[in-house]
ROGUTI-995284 format. One record per residue (C-alpha): residue in one letter; z, x, y negated. Coordinates in pm, whole numbers, plus 50000, padded with zeros to 5 digits. Each point is the difference from the previous one (the first is absolute). Example, Ala and Ser with C-alpha at 12.3 -4.5 7.8 and 13.67 -1.06 7.14 Angstrom:
BEGIN
+---+-------+-------+-------+
: r :     Z :     X :     Y :
+---+-------+-------+-------+
: a : 50780 : 51230 : 50450 :
: s : 49934 : 50137 : 49656 :
+---+-------+-------+-------+
# end
This chain:
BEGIN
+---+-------+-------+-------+
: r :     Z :     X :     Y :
+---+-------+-------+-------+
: x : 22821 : 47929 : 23633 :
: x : 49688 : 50256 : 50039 :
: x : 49882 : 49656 : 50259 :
: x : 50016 : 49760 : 49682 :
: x : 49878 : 50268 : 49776 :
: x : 49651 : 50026 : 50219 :
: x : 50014 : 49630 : 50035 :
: x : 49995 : 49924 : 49612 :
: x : 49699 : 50269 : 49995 :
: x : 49810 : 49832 : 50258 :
: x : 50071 : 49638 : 49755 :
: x : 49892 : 50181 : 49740 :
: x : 49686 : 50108 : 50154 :
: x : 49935 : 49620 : 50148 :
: x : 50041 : 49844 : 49672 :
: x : 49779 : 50250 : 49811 :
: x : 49720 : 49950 : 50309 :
: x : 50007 : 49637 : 49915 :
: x : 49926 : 50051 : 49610 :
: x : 49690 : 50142 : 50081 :
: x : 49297 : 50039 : 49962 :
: x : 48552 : 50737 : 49814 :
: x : 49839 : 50282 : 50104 :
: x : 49874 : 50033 : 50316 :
: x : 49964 : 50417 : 49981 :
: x : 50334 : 50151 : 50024 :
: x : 49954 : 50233 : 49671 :
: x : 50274 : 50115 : 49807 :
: x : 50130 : 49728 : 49842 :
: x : 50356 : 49848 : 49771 :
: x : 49914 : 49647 : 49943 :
: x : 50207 : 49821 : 49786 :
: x : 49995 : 49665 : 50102 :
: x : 50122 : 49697 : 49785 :
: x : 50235 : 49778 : 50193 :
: x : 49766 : 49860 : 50246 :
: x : 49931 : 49604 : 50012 :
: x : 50060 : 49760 : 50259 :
: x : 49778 : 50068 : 50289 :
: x : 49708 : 49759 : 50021 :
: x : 49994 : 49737 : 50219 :
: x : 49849 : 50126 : 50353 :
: x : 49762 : 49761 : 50183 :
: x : 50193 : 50037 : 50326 :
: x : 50203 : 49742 : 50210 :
: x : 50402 : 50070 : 50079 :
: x : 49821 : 49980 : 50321 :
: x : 49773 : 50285 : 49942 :
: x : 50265 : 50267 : 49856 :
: x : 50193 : 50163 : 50248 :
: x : 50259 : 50022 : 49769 :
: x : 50368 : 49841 : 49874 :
: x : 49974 : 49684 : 49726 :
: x : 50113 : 50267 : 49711 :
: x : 49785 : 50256 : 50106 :
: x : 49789 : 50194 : 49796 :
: x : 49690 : 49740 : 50045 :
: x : 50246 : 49728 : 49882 :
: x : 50108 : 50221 : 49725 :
: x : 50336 : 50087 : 50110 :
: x : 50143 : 50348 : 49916 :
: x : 50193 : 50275 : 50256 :
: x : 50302 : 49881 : 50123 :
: x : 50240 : 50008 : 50308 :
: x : 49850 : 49687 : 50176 :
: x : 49797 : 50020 : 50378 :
: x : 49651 : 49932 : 49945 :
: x : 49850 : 49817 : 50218 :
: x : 49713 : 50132 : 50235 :
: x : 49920 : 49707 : 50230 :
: x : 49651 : 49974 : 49857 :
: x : 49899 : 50374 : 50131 :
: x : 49830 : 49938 : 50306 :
: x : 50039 : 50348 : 50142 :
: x : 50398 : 50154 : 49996 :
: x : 50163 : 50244 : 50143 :
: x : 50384 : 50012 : 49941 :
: x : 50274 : 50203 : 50103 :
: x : 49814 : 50296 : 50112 :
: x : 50222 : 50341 : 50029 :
: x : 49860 : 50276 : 49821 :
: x : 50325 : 50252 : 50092 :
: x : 50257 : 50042 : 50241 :
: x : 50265 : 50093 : 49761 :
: x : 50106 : 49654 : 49871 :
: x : 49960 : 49607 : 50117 :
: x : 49848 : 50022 : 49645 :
: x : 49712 : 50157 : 50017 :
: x : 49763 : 49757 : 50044 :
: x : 49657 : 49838 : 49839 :
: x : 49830 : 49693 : 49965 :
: x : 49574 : 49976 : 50016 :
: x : 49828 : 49734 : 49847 :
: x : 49616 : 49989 : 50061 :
: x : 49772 : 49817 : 49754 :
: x : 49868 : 49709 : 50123 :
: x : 49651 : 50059 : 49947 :
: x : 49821 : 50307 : 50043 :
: x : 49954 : 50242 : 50266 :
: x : 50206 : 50293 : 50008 :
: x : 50092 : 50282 : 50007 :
: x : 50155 : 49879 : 49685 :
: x : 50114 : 50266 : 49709 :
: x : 50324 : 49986 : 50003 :
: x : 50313 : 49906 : 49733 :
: x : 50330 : 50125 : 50104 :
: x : 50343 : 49790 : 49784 :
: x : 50232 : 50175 : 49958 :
: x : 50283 : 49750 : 49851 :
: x : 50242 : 50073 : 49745 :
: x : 50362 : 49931 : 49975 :
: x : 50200 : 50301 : 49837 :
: x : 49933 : 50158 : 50355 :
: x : 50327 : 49810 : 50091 :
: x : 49833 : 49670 : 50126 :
: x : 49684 : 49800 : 50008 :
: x : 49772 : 49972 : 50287 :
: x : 49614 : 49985 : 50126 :
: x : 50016 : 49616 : 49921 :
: x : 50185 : 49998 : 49709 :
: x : 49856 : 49790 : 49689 :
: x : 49866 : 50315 : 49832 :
: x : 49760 : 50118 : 50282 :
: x : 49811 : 49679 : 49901 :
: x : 49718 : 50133 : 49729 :
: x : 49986 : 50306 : 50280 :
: x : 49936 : 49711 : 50255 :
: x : 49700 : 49897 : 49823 :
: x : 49767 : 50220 : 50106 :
: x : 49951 : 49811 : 50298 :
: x : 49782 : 49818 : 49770 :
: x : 49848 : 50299 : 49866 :
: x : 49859 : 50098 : 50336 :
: x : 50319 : 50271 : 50100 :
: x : 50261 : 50020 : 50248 :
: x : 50278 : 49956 : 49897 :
: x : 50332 : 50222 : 50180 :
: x : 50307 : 49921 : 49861 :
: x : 50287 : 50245 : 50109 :
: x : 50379 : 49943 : 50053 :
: x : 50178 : 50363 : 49929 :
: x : 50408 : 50154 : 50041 :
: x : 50148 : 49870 : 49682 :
: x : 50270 : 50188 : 49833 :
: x : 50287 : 49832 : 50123 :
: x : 49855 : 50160 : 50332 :
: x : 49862 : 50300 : 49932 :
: x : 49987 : 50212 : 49688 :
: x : 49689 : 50225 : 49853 :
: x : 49740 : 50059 : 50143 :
: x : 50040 : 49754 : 50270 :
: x : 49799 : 49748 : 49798 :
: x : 49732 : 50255 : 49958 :
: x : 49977 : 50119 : 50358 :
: x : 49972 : 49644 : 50078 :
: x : 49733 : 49902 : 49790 :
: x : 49828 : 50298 : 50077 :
: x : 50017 : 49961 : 50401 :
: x : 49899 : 49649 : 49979 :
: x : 49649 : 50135 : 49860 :
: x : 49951 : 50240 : 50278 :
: x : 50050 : 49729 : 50232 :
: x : 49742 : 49780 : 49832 :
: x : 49818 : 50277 : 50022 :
: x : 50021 : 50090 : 50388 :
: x : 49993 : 49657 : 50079 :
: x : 49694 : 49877 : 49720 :
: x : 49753 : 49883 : 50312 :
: x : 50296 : 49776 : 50136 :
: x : 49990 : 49750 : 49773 :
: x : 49682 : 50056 : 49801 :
: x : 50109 : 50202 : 49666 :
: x : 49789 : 50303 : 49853 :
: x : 50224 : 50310 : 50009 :
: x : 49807 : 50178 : 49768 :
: x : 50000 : 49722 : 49697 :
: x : 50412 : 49949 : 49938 :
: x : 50177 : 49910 : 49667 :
: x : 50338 : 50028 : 49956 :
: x : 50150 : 49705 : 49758 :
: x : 50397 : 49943 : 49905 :
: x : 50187 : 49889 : 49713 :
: x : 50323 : 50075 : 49864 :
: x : 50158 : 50241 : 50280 :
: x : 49672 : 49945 : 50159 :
: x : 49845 : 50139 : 49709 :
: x : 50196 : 50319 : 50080 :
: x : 49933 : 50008 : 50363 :
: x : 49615 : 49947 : 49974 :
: x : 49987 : 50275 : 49719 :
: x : 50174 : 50259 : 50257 :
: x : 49782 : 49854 : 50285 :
: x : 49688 : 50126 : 49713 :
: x : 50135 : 50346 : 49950 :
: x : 50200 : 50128 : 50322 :
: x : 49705 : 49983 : 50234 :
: x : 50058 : 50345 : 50056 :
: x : 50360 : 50025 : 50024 :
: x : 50119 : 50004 : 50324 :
: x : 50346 : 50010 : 49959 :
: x : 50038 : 49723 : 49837 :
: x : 49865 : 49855 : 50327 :
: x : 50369 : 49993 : 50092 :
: x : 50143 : 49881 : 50316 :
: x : 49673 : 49772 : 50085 :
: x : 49814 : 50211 : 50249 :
: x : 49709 : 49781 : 50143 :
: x : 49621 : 49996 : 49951 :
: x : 50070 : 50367 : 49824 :
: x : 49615 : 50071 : 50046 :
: x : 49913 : 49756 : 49784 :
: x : 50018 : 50099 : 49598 :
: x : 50178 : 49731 : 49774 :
: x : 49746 : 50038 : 49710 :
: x : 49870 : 49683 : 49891 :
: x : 49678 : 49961 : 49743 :
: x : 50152 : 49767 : 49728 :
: x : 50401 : 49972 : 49873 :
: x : 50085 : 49668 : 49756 :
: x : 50320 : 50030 : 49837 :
: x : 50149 : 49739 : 49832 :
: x : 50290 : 50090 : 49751 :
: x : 50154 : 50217 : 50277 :
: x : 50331 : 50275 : 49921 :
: x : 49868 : 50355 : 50034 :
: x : 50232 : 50210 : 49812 :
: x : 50334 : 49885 : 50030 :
: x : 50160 : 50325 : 49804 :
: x : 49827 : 49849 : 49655 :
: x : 50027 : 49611 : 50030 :
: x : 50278 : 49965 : 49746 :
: x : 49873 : 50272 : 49769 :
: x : 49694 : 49733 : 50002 :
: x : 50170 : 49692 : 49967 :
: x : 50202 : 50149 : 49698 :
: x : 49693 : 50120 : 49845 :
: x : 49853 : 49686 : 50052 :
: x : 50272 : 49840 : 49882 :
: x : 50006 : 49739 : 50275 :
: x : 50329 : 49944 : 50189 :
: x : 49985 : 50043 : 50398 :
: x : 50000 : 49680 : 50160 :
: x : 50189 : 50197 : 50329 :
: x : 50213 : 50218 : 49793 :
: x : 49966 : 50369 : 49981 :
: x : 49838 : 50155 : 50262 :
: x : 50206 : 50311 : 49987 :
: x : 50318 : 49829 : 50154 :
: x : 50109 : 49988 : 50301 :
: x : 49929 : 49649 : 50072 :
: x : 49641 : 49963 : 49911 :
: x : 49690 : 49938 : 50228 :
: x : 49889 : 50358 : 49955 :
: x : 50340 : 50151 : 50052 :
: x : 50038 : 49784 : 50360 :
: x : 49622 : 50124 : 50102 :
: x : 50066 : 50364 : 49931 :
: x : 50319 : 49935 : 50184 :
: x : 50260 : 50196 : 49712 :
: x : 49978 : 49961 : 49656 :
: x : 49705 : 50103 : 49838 :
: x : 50135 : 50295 : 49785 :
: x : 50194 : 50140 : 50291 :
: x : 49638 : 50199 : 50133 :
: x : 49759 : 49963 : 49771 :
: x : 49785 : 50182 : 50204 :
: x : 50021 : 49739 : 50276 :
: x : 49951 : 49702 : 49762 :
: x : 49670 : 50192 : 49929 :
: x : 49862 : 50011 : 50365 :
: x : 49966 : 49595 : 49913 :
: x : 49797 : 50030 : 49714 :
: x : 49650 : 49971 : 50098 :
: x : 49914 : 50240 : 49685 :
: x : 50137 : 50294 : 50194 :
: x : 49783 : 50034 : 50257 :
: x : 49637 : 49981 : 49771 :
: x : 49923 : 50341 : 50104 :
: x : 49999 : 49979 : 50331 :
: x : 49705 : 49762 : 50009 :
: x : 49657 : 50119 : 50065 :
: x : 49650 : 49839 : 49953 :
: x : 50000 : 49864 : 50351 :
: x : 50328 : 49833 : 49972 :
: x : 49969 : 49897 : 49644 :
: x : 50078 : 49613 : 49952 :
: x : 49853 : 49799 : 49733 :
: x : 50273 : 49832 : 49783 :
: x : 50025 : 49684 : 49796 :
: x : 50361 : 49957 : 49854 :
: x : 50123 : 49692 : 49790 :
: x : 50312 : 49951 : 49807 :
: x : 50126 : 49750 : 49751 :
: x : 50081 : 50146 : 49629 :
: x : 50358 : 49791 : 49998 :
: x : 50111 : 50136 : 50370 :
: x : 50372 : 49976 : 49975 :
: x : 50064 : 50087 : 50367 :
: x : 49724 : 50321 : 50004 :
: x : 49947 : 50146 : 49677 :
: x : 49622 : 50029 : 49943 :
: x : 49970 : 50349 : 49917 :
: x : 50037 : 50013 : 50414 :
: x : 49657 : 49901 : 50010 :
: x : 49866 : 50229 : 49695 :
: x : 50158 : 50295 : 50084 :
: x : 49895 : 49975 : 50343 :
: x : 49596 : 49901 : 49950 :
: x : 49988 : 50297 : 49728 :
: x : 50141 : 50233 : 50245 :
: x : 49752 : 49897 : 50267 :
: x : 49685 : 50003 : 49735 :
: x : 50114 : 50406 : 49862 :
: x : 50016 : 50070 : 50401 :
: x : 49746 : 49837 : 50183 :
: x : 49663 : 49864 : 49868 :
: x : 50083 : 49747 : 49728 :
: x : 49755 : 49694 : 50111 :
: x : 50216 : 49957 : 50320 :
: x : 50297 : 49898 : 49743 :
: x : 49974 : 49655 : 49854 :
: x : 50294 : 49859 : 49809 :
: x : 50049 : 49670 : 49894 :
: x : 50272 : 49879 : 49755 :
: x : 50062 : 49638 : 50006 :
: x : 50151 : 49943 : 49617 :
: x : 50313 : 49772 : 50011 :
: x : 50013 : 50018 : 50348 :
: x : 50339 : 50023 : 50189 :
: x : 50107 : 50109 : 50318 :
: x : 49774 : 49793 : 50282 :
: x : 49931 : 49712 : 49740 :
: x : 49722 : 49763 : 50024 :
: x : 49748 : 50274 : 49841 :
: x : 49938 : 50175 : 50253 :
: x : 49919 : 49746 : 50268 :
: x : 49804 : 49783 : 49759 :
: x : 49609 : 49957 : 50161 :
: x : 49897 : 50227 : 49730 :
: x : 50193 : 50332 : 50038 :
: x : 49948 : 49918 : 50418 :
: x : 49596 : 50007 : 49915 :
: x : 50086 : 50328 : 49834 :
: x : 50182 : 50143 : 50338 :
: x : 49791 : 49914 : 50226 :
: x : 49649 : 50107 : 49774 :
: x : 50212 : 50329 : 50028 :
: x : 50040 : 50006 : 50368 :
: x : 49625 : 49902 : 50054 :
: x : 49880 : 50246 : 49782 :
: x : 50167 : 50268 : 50237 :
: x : 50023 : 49798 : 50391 :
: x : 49732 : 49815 : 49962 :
+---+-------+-------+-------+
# end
């Protein structure tokens, strides 16, 4: 029963995938953005994006699909980051213009944290950059069904150190890296942004230790931060939860943490990002632009307020920039329309550039 149970979650999830789209300082900022248009029409050749018909070039929102990266010229795929799991691998795409070392993007891909992968349909607008002059790296990490809290974070986290230690290999800048992930993604790039300093959440992944995991840029994209106050939001919002309440045993949240959420509060906390503000210091400091659509039924937007206001009171407030798309749902065409992806990247340039 608990089998189908996880099963009809992970349906659930699927089906609300597929219903899913500046400034260039990075000043304090809520922008509240109309429902973006259509993007315009690019002057490039399906032969000149690397990317999927139904990526964001084509105008095609996130979803669960491959994207296809047979027009990168320069790949690296499959590379282990860890010893702990056959899962720990990355993927490097170089531009294919340019000389390097590149700046680098890492995608972190969403999925509840119980599936997706480094070619999944939603690392596509993160899989632009190619064409923006970064590197991309693309990272596979334990999912829950495999590992629970803070595997995920450990992962993502040792999979930076090893770009790091191995940056002259294959031509990426080690000091110009930006996190990016959407969705459980979103989560996982925010705790990349503010646990630079935390070593225990380092975990079981024990390589390339001399190497810090701070990175110079975090993008977040409608990611779940504080799992104790989702339904409190959606109630207040009065928007019903696409997943269901995330204080039951079977959600997303419940299955990362590994226990119900309300059993140890206190452990649900160590995943929100928010937690661990203080222990960032001007060095180690991230810049970070985080998006989220007004009519979020999977991730209640105050996720993204409440977490960019805490980050402006605690750290200097023109590293924060929020952006709320109006209308916007959970991964829908918004955010991957050419617009709001001129917005992302004026944002990374502005800071790795």
């Amino acid at each position: 029963m608990k089998r189908m149970l996880a099963l009809i979650v992970l349906d659930a999830l699927l089906l609300s995938m597929v219903a899913c789209s500046s400034s260039n300082d990075t000043a304090s900022v809520v922008e509240e953005v109309s429902t973006v248009e259509a993007p315009p029409t690019v002057e490039m050749s399906a032969e000149d994006s690397p990317l999927m018909s139904g990526g964001p070039r084509n105008g095609g929102g996130l979803g669960p699909g491959a994207v296809d990266t047979s027009g990168i010229e320069t790949q690296f795929t499959e590379i282990p980051y860890g010893t702990v799991s056959s899962n720990q691998t990355l993927n490097i795409y170089l531009p294919n213009a340019g000389v390097g070392p590149f700046p680098v993007i890492v995608a972190i891909h969403g999925g509840g944290f119980m599936m997706g992968s480094a070619t999944g349909g939603d690392v596509a607008a993160m899989l632009e950059g190619v064409n923006y002059g970064y590197a991309v790296v693309s990272i596979n990490y334990r999912l829950s069904g495999e590992a629970a809290f803070p595997a995920a974070v450990s992962d993502c986290k040792a999979a930076i150190r090893f770009i790091k230690a191995n940056a002259e290999a294959y031509n990426l800048d080690a000091d110009r890296i930006a996190v990016w992930g959407d969705s459980a993604g979103g989560n996982l790039a925010a705790m990349v942004g503010t646990t630079s300093n935390v070593n225990s959440l380092n975990d079981d992944n024990l390589e390339n230790l001399q190497y810090s995991s701070a990175v110079q840029a975090v993008v977040d994209w409608f990611g779940p931060l504080d799992f104790l106050a989702m339904d409190a939001q959606f109630e207040a919002s009065g928007i019903t939860p696409a997943m269901g309440a995330t204080s039951s045993a079977m959600s997303l949240e419940s299955q990362y943490i590994g226990q119900l959420i309300t059993e140890d509060p206190e452990l649900t906390q160590q995943a929100n990002p928010r937690m661990y503000i203080e222990t960032m210091t001007e060095t180690t400091t991230p810049n970070f632009l985080i998006e989220h659509g007004t009519a979020d039924a999977n991730v209640p937007v105050q996720q993204s307020i409440d977490f960019a206001t805490a980050l402006e009171s605690s750290i200097s407030a023109d590293k924060v920039t929020l952006v709320l798309l109006e209308g916007a749902r959970h991964g829908t065409s918004e955010f991957t329309a050419q617009e709001n992806l001129d917005r992302v990247f004026a944002f990374l340039d502005g800071i790795l550039k």
